[in-house]
Backbone as XML, in Angstrom:
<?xml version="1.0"?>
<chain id="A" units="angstrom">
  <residue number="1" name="UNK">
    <atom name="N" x="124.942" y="99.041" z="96.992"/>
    <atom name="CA" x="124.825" y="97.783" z="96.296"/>
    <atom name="C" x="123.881" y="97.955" z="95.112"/>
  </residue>
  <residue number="2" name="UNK">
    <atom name="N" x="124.131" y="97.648" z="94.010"/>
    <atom name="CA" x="123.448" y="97.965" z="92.517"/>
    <atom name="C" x="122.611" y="96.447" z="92.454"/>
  </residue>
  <residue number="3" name="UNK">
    <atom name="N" x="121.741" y="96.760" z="91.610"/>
    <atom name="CA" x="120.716" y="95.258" z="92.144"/>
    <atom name="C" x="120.324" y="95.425" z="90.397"/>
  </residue>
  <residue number="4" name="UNK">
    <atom name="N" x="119.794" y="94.534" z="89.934"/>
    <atom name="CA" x="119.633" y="94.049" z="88.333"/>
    <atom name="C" x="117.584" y="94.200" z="88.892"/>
  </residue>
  <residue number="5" name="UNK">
    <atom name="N" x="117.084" y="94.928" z="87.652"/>
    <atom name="CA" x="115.254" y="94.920" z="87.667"/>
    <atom name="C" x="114.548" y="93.954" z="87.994"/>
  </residue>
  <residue number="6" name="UNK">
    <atom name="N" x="115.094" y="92.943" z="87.574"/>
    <atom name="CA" x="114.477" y="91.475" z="88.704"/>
    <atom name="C" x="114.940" y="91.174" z="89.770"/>
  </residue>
  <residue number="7" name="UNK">
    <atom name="N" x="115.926" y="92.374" z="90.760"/>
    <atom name="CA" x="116.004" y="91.185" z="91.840"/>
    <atom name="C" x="114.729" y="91.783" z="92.869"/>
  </residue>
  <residue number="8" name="UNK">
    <atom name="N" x="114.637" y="91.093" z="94.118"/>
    <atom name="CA" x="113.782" y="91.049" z="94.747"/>
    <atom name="C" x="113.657" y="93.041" z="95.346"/>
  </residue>
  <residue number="9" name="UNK">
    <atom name="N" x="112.886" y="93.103" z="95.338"/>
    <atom name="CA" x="112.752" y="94.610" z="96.213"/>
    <atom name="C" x="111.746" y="94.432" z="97.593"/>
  </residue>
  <residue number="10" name="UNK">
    <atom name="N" x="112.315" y="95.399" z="98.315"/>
    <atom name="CA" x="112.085" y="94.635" z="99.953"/>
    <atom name="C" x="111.870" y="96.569" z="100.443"/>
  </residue>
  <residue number="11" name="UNK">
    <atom name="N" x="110.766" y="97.089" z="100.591"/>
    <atom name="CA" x="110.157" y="98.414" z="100.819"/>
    <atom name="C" x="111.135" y="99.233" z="101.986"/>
  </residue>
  <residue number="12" name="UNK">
    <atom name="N" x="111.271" y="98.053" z="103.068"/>
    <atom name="CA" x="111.793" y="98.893" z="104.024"/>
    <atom name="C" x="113.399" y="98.754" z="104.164"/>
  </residue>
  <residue number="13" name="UNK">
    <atom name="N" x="113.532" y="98.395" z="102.950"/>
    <atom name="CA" x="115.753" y="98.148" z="103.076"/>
    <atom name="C" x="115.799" y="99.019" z="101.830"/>
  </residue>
  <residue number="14" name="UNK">
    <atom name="N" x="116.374" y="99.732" z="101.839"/>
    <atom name="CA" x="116.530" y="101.406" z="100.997"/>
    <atom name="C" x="117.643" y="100.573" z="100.088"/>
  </residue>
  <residue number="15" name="UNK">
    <atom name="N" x="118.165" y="100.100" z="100.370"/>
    <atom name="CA" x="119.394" y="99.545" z="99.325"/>
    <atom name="C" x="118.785" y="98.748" z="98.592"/>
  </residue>
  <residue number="16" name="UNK">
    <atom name="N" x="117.590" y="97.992" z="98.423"/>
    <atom name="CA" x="117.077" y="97.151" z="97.556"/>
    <atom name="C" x="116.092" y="98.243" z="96.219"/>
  </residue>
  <residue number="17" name="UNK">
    <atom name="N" x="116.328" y="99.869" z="96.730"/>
    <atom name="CA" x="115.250" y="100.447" z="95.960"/>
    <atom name="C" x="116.418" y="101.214" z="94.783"/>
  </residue>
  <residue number="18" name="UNK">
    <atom name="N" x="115.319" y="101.421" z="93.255"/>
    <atom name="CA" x="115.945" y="101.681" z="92.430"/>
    <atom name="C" x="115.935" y="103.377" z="91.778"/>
  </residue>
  <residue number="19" name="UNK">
    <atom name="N" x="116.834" y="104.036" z="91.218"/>
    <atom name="CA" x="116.646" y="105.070" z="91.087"/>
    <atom name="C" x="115.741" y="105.493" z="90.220"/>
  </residue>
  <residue number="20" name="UNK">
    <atom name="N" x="115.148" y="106.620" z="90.404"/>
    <atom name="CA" x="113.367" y="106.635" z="89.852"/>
    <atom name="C" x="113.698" y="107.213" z="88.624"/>
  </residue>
  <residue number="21" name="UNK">
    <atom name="N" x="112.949" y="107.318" z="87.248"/>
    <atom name="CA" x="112.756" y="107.417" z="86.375"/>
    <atom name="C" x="111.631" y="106.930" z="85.830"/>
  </residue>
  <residue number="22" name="UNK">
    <atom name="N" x="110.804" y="108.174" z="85.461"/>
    <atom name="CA" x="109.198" y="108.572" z="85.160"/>
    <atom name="C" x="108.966" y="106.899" z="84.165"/>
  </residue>
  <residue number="23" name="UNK">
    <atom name="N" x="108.967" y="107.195" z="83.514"/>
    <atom name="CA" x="108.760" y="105.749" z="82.740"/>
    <atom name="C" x="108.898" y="104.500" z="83.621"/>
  </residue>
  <residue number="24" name="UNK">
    <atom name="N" x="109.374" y="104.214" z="84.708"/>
    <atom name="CA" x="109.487" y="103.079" z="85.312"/>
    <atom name="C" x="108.089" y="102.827" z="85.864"/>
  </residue>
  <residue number="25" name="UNK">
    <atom name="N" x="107.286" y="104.007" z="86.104"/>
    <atom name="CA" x="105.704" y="103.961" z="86.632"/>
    <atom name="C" x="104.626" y="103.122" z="85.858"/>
  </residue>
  <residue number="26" name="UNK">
    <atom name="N" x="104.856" y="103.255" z="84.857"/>
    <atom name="CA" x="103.345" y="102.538" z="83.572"/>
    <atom name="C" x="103.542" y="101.020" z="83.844"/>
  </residue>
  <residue number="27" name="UNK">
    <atom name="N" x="104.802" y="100.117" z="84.451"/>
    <atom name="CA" x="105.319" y="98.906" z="84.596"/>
    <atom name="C" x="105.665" y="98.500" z="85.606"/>
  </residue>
  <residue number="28" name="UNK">
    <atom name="N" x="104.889" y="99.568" z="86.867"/>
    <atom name="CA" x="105.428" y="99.090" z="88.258"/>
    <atom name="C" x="104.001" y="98.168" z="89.165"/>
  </residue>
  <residue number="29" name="UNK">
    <atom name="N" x="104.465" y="97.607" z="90.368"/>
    <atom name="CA" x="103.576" y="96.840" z="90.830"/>
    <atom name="C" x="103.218" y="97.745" z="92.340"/>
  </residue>
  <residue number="30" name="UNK">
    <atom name="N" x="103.904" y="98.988" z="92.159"/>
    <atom name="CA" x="102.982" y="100.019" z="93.376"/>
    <atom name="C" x="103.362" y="99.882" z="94.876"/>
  </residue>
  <residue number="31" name="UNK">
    <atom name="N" x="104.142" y="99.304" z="94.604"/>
    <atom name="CA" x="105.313" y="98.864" z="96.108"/>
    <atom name="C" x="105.225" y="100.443" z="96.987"/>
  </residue>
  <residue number="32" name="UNK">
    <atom name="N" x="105.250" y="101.829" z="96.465"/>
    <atom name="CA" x="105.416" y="102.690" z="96.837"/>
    <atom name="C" x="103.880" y="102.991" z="97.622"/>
  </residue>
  <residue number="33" name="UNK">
    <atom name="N" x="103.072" y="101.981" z="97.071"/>
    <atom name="CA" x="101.966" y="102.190" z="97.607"/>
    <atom name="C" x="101.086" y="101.392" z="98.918"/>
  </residue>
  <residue number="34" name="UNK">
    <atom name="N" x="102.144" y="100.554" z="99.310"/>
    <atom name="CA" x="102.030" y="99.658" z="100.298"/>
    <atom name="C" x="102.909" y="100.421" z="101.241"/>
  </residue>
  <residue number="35" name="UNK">
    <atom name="N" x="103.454" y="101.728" z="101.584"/>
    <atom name="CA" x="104.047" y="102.206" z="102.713"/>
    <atom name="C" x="103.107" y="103.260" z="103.524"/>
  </residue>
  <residue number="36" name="UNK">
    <atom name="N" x="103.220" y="103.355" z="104.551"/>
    <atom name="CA" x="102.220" y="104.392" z="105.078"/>
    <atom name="C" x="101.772" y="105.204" z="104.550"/>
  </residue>
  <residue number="37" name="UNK">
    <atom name="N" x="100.586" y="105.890" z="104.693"/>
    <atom name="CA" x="100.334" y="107.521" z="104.093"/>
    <atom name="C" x="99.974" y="108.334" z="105.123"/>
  </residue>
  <residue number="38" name="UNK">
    <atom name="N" x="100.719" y="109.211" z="104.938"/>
    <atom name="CA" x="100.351" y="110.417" z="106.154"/>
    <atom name="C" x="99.591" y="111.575" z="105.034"/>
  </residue>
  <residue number="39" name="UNK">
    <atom name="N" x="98.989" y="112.199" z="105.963"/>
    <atom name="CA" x="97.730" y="112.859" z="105.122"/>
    <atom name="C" x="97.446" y="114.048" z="106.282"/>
  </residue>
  <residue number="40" name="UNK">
    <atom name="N" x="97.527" y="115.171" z="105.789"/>
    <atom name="CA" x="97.086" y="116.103" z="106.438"/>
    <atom name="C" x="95.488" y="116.801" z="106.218"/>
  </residue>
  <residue number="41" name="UNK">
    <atom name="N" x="94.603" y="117.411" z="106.559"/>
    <atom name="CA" x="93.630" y="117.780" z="106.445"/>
    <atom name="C" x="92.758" y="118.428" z="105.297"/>
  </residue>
  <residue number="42" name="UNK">
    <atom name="N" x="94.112" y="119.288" z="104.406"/>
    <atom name="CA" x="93.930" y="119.468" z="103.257"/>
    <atom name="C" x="93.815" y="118.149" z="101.959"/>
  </residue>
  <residue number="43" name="UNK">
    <atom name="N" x="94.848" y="117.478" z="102.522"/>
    <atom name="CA" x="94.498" y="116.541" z="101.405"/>
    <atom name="C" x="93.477" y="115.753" z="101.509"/>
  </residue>
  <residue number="44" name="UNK">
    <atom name="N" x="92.819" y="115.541" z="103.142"/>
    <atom name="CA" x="91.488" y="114.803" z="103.317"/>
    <atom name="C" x="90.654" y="115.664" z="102.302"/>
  </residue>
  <residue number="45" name="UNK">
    <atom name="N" x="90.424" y="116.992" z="102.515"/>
    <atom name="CA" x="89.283" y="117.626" z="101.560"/>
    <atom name="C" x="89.447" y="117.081" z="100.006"/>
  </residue>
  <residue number="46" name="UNK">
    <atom name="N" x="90.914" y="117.317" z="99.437"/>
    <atom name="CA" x="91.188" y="117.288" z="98.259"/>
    <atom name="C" x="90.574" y="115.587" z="97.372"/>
  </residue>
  <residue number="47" name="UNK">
    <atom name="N" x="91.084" y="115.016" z="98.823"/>
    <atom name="CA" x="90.625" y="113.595" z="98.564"/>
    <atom name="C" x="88.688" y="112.943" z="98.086"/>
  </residue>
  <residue number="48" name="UNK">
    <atom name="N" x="88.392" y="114.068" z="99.056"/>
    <atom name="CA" x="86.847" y="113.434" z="99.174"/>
    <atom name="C" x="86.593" y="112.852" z="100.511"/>
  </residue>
  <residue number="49" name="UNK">
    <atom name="N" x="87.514" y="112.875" z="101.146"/>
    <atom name="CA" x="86.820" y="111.958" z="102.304"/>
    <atom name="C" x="86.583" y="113.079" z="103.271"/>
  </residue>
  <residue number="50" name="UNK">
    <atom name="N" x="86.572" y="114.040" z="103.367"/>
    <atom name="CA" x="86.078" y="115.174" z="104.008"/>
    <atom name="C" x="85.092" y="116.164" z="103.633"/>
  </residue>
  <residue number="51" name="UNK">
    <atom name="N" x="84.381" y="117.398" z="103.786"/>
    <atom name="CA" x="83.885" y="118.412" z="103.129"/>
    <atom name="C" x="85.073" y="119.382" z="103.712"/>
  </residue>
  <residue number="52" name="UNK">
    <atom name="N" x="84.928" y="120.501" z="103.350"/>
    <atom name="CA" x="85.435" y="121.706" z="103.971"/>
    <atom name="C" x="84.984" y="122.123" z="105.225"/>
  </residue>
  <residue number="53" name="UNK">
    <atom name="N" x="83.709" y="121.671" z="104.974"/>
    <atom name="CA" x="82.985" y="122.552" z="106.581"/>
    <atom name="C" x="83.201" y="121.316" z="107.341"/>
  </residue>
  <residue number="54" name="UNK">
    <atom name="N" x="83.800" y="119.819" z="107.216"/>
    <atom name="CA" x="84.458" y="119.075" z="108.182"/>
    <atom name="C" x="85.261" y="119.220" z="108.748"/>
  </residue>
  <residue number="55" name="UNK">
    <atom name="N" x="86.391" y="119.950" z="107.615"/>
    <atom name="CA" x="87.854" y="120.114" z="107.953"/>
    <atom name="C" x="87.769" y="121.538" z="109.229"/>
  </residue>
  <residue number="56" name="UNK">
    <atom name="N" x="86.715" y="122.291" z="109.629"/>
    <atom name="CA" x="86.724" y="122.877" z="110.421"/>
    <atom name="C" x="86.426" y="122.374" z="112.335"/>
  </residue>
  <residue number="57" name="UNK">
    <atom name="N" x="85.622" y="121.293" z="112.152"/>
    <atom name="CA" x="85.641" y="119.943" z="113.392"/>
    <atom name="C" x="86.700" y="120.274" z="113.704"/>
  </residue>
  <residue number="58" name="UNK">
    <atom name="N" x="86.388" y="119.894" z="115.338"/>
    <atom name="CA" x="87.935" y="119.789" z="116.514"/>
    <atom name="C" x="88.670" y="118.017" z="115.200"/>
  </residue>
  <residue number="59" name="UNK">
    <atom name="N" x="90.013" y="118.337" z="115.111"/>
    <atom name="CA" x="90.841" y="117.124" z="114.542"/>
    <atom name="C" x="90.675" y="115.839" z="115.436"/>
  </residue>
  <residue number="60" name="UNK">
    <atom name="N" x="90.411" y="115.680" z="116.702"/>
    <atom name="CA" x="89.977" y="114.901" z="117.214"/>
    <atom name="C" x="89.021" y="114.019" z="117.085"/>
  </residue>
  <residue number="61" name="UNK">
    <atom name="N" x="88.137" y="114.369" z="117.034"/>
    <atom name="CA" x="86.383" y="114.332" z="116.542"/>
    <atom name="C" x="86.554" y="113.712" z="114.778"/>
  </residue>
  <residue number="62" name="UNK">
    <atom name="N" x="86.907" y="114.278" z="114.039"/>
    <atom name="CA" x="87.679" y="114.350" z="112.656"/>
    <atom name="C" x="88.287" y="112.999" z="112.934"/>
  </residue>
  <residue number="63" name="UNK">
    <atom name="N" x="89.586" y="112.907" z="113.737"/>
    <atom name="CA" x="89.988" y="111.514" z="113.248"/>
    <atom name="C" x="88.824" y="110.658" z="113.691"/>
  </residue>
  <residue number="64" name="UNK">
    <atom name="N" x="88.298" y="110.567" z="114.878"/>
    <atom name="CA" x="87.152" y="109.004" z="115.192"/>
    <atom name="C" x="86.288" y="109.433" z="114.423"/>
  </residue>
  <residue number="65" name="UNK">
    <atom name="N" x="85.861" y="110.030" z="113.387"/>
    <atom name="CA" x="84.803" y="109.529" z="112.408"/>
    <atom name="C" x="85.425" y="108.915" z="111.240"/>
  </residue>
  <residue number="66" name="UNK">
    <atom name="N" x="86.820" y="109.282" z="111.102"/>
    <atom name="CA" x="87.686" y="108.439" z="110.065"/>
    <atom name="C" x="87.928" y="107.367" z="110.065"/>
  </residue>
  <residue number="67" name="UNK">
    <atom name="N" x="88.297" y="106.688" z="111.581"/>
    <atom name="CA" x="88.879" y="105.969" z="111.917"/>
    <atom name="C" x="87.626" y="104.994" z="111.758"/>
  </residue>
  <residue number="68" name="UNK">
    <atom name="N" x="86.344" y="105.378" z="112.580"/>
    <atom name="CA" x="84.450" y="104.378" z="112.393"/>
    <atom name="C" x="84.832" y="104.404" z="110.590"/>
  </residue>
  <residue number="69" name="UNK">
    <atom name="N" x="84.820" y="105.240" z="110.024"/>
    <atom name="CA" x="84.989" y="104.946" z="108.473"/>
    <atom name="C" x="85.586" y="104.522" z="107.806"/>
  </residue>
  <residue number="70" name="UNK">
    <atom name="N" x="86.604" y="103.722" z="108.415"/>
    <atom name="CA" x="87.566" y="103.167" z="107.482"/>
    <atom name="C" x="88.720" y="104.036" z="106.475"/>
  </residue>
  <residue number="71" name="UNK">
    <atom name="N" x="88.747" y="105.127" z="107.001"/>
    <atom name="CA" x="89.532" y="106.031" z="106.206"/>
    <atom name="C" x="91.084" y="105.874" z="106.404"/>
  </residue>
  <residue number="72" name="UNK">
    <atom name="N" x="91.314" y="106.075" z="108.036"/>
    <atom name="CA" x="92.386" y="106.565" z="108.754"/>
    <atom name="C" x="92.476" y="105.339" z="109.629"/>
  </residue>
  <residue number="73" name="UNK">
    <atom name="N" x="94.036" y="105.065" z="109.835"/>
    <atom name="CA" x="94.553" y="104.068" z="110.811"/>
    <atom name="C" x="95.234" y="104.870" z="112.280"/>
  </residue>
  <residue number="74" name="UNK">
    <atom name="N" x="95.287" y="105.811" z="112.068"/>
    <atom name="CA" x="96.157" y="106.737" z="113.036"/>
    <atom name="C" x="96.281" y="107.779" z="113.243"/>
  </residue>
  <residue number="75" name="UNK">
    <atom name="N" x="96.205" y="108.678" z="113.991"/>
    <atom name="CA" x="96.026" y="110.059" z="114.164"/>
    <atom name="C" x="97.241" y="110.621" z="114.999"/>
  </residue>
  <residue number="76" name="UNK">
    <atom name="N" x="98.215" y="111.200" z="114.524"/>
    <atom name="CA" x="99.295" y="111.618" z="115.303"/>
    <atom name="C" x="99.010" y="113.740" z="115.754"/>
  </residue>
  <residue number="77" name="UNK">
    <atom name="N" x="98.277" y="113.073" z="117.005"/>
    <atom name="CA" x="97.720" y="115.092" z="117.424"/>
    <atom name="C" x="98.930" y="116.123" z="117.305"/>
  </residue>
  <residue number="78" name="UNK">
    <atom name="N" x="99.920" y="115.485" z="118.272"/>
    <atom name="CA" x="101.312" y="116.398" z="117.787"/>
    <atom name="C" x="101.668" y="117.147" z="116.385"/>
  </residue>
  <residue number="79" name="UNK">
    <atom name="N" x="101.371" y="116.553" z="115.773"/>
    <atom name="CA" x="101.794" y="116.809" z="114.194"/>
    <atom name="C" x="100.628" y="117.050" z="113.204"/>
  </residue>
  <residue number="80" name="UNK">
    <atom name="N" x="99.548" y="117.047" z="113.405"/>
    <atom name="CA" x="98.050" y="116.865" z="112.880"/>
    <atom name="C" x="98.156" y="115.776" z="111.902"/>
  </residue>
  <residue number="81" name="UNK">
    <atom name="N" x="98.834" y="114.631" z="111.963"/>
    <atom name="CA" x="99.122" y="114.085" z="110.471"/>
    <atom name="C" x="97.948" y="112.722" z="110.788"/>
  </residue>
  <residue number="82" name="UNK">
    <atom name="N" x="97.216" y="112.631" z="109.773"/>
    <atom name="CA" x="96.684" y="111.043" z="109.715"/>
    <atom name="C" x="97.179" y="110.445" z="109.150"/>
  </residue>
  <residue number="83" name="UNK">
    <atom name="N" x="97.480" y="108.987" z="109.287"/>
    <atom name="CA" x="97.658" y="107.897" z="108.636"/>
    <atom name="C" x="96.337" y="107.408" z="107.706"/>
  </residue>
  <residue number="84" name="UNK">
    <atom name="N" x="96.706" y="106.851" z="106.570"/>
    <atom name="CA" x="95.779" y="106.248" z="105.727"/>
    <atom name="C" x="95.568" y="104.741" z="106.276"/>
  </residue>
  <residue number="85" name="UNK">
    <atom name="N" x="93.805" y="104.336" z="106.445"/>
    <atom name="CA" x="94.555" y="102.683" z="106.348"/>
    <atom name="C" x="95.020" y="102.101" z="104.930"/>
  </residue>
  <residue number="86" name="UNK">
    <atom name="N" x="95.782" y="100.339" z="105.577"/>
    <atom name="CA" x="96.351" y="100.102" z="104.800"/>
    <atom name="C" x="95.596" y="98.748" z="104.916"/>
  </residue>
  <residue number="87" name="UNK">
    <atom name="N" x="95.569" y="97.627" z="104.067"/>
    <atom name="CA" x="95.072" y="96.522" z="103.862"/>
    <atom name="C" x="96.014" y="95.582" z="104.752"/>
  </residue>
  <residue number="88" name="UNK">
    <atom name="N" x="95.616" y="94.351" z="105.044"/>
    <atom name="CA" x="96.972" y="93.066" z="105.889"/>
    <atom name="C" x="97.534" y="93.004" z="104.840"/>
  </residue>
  <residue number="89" name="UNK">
    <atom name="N" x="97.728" y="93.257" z="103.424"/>
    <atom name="CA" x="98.656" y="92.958" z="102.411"/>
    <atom name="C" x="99.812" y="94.211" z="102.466"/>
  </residue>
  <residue number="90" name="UNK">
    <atom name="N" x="99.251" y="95.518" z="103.000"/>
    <atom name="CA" x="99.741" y="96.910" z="103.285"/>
    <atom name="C" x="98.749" y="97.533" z="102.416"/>
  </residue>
  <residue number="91" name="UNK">
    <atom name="N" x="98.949" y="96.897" z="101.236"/>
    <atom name="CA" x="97.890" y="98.068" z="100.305"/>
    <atom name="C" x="97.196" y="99.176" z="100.790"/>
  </residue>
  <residue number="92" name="UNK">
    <atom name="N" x="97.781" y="100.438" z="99.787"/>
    <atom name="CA" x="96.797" y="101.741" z="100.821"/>
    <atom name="C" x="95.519" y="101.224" z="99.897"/>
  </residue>
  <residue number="93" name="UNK">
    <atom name="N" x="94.394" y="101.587" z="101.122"/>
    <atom name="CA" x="92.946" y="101.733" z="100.644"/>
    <atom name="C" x="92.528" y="102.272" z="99.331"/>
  </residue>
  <residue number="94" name="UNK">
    <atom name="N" x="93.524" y="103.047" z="98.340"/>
    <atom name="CA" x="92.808" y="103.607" z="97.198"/>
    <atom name="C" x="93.894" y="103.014" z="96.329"/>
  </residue>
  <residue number="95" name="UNK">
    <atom name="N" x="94.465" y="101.913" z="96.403"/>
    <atom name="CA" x="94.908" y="100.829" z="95.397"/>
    <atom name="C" x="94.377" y="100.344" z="95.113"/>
  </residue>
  <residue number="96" name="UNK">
    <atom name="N" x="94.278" y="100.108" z="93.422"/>
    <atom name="CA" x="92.858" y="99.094" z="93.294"/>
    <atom name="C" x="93.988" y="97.498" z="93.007"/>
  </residue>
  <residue number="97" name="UNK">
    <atom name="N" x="93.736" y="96.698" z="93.557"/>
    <atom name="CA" x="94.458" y="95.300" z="93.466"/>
    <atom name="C" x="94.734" y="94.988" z="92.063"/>
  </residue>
  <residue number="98" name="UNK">
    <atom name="N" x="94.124" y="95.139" z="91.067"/>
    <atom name="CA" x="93.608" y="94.524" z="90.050"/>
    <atom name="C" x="94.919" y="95.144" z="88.790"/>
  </residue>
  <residue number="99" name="UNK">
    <atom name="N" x="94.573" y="96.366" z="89.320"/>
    <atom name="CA" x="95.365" y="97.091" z="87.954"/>
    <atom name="C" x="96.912" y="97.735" z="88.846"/>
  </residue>
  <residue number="100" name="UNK">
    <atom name="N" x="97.023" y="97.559" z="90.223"/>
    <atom name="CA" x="97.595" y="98.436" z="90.633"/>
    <atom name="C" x="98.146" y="99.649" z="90.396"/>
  </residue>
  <residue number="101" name="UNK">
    <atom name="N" x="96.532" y="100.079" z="90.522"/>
    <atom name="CA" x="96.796" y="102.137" z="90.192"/>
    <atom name="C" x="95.939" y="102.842" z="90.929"/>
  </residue>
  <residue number="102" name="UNK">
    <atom name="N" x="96.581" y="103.959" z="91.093"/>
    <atom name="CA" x="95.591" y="104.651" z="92.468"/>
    <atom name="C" x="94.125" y="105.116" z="91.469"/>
  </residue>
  <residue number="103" name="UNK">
    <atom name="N" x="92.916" y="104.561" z="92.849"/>
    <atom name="CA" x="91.621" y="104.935" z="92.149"/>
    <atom name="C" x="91.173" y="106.292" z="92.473"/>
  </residue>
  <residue number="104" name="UNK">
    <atom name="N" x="92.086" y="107.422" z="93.228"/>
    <atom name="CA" x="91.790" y="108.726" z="93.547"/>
    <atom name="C" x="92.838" y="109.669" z="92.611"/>
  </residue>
  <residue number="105" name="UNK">
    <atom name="N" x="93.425" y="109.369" z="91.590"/>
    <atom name="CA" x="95.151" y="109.340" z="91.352"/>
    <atom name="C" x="95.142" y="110.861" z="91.432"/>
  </residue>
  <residue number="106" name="UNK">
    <atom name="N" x="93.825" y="111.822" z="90.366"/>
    <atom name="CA" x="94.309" y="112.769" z="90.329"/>
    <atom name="C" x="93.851" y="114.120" z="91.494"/>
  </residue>
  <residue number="107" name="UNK">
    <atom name="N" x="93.526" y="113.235" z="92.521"/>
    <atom name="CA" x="93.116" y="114.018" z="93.988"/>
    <atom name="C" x="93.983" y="113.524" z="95.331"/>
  </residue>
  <residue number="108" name="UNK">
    <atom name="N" x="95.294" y="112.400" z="95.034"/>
    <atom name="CA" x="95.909" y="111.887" z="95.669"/>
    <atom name="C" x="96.694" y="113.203" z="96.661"/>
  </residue>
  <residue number="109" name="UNK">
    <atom name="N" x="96.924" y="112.190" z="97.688"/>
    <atom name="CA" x="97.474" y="113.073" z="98.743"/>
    <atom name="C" x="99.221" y="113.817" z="98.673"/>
  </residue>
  <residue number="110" name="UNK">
    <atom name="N" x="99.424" y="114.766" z="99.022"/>
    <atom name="CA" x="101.243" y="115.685" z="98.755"/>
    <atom name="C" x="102.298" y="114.608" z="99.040"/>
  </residue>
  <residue number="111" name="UNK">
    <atom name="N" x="101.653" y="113.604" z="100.013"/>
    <atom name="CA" x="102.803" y="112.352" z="100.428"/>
    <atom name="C" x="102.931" y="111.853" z="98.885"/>
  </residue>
  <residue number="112" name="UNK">
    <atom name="N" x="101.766" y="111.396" z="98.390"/>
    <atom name="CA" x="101.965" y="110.451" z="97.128"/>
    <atom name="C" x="102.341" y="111.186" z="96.016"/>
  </residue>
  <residue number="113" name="UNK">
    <atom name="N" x="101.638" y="112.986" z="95.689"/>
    <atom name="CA" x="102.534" y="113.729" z="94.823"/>
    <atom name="C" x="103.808" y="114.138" z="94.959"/>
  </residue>
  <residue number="114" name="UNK">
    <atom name="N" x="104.200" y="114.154" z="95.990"/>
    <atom name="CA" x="105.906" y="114.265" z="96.059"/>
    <atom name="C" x="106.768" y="113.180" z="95.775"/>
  </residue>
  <residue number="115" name="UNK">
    <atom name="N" x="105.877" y="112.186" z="96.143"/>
    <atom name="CA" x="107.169" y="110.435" z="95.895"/>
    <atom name="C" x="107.294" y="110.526" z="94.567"/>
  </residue>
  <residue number="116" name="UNK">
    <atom name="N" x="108.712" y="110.148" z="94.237"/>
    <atom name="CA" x="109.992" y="109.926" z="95.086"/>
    <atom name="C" x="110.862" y="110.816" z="95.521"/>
  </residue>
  <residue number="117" name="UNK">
    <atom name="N" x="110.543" y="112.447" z="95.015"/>
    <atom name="CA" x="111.419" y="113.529" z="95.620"/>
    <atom name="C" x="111.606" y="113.687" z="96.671"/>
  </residue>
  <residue number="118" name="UNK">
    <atom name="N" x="110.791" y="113.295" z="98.000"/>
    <atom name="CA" x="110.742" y="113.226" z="99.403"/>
    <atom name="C" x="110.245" y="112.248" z="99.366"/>
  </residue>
  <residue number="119" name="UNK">
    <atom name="N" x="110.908" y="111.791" z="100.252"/>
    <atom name="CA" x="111.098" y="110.109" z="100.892"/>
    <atom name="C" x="112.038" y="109.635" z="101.803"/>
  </residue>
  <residue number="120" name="UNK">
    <atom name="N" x="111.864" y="108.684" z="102.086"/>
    <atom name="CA" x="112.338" y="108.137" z="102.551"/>
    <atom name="C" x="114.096" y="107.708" z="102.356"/>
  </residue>
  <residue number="121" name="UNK">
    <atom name="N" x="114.136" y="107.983" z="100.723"/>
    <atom name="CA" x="115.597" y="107.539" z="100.309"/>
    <atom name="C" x="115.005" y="108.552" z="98.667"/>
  </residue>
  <residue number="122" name="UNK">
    <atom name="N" x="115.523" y="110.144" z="98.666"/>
    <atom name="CA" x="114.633" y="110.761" z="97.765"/>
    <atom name="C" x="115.663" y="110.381" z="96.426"/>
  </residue>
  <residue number="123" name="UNK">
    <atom name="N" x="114.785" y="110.753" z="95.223"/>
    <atom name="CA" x="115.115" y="109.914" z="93.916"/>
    <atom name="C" x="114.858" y="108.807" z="93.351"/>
  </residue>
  <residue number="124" name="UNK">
    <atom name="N" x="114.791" y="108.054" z="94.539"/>
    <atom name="CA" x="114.343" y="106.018" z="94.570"/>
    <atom name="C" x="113.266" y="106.185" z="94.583"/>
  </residue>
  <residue number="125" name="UNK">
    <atom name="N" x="113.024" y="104.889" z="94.164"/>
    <atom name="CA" x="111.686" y="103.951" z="94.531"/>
    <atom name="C" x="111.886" y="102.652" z="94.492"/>
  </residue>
  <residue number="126" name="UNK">
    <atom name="N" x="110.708" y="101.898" z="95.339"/>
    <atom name="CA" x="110.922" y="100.768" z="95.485"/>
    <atom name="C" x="110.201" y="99.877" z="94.228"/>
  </residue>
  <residue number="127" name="UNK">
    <atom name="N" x="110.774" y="100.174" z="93.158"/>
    <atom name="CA" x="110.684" y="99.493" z="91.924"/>
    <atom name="C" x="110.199" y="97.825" z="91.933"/>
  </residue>
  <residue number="128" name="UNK">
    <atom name="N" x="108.890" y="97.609" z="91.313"/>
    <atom name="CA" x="109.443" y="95.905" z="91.164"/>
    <atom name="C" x="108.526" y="95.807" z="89.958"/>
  </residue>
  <residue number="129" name="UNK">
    <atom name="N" x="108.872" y="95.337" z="88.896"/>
    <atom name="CA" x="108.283" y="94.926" z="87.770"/>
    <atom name="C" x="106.853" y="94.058" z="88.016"/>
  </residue>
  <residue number="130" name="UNK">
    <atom name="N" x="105.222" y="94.355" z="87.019"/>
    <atom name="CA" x="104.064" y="93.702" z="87.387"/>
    <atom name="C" x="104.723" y="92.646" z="86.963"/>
  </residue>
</chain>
């Protein structure tokens, strides 16, 4: 189903998202940034919210100081992956509301440098005009 730049975009119905093209970013409202973030250990360092000599801590230990910190919503041990928190609006934590643009952009995590090539529906995004 082909949808016109104003119609509504809805994150988790893949048919409401539009095919990505770099320029659509400078005019978007960051919808891509209200979906989970999974984050592996490297990108905690890359991020700042770790040191190196953290990232050596049992991952256990690692997530409950994330989790007391407001960093991390979830810790999946199987997979080593953390979740980022997200705001009751979803907003990930390093959205700034105001301008909607990431305030870590150029230390952001491989989830957020790969979108939209891997994804959920790769090529798309969930486009919606500020």
């Amino acid at each position: 189903m082909a949808r016109g730049r104003n119609s509504p975009v809805d994150v988790n119905d893949l048919s409401t998202w539009t095919k990505h093209k770099q320029q659509l970013c400078s005019e978007c409202r960051a919808n891509c940034c209200t979906m989970p973030v999974e984050v592996k250990v490297a990108d905690l360092v890359r991020m700042g919210a770790i040191t190196a000599f953290e990232a050596e801590e049992p991952l256990k230990s690692l997530a409950k100081k994330l989790k007391k910190e407001g960093v991390v919503e979830h810790f999946n041990f199987k997979n080593q992956i953390f979740t980022l928190v997200r705001f009751a609006n979803n907003d990930c934590l390093y959205l700034d509301p105001i301008s909607r643009r990431c305030v870590i952009y150029e230390k952001r995590p491989d989830t957020c440098r790969n979108h939209p090539l891997i994804g959920p529906r790769p090529g798309y995004c969930p486009y919606e005009k500020k």
